[in-house]
N, C-alpha and C positions, 0 to 999 in steps of 0.2 A: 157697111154703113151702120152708124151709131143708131141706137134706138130712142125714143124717146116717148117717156109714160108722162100724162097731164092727169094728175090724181088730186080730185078736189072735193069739197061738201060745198052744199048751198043752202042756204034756208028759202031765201027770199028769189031764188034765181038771178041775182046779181051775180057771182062769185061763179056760176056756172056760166055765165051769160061769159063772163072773162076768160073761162078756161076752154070757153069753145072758140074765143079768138084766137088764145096762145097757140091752142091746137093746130089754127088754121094757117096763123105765120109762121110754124115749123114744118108743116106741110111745104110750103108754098119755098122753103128755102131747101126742100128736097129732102128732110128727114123721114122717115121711117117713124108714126108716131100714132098713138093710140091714145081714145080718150075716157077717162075713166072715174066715178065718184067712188068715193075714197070705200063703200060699202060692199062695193064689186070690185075689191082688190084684198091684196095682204101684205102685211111687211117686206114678209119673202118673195113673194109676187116682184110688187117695185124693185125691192133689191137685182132684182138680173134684170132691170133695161141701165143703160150706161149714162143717161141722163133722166130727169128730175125734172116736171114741173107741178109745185106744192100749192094748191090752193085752198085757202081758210079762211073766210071773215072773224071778225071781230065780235069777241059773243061777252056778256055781260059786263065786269071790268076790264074788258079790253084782254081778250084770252082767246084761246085756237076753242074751237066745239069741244064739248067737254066729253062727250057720251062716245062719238064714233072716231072723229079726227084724232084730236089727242091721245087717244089708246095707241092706234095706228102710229101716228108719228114717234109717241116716246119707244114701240120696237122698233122701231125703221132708224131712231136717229142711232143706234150704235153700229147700225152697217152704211152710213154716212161717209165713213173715212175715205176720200183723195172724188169720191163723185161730185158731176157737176149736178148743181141745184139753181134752179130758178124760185121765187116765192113769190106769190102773189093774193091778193084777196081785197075784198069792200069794207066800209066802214061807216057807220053811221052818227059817231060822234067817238069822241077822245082827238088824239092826235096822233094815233099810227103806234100807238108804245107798242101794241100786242105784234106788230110787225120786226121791231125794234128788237124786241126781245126773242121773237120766235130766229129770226135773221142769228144772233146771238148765238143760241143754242144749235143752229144749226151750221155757226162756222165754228163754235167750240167742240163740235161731232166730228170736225175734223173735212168737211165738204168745203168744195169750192163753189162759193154762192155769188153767182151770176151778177157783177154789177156791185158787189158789197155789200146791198141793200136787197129789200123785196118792192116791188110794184103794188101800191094801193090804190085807188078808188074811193071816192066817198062816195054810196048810196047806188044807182046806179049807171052801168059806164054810157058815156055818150059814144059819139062817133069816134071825138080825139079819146076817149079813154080804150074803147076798144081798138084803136089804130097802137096806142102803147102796149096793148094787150098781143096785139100780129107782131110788132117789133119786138116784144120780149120771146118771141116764140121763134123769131127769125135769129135772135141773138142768141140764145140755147141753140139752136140746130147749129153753127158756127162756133160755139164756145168751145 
């Protein structure tokens, strides 16, 4: 059985509030999956589960965390190559570019990113945002 890491930051517990849905529709479609904020993990760590779910909000012009996140992902993104990745996070205003671009960088790393796209959120998720949250989690555990 495939593994499956849900590694995210939060400021505001939205982007956690998300990654504990992801969590729970990949459970729930039988995966093997651990839940984890990005401070209680390591590049190398994430590198050996065989799948991938990335979670980051949207922090000043529209950018991943600057201090913990973005460390972590720019070493994680060159052992990226042929893995499945999910991306997801919240937003409190723009229009997703930081998703846009992160999605980018992470199918220019050479990963296969779930969907083409990542899963956003403005602000915090409701019901139907956390029900997109269990289905992206159920679609990772089948990708």
């Amino acid at each position: 059985m495939e593994k499956i890491a849900v590694i995210y930051w939060s400021q505001s517990g939205n982007t956690e509030a998300m990654a504990n849905a992801v969590a729970e529709g990949a459970r729930e479609a039988g995966a093997e999956t651990v839940l984890l904020h990005v401070s209680g993990t390591s590049a190398a760590d994430a590198a050996g589960y065989s799948k991938l779910a990335l979670g980051c909000p949207a922090m000043g012009a529209e950018v991943l965390e600057e201090a913990e996140f973005e460390p972590f992902f720019m070493e994680l993104e060159p052992q990226l190559g042929g893995r499945k990745v999910a991306l997801f996070g919240s937003y409190g205003w723009g229009d997703g570019q930081w998703m846009r671009d992160w999605t980018k960088r992470t199918d220019d790393a050479g990963a296969n990113v779930l969907g083409g796209e990542g899963l956003i959120i403005n602000e915090t998720p409701d019901e139907d945002g956390l029900a997109k949250c269990r289905a992206l989690g159920k679609s990772l555990a089948a990708f």
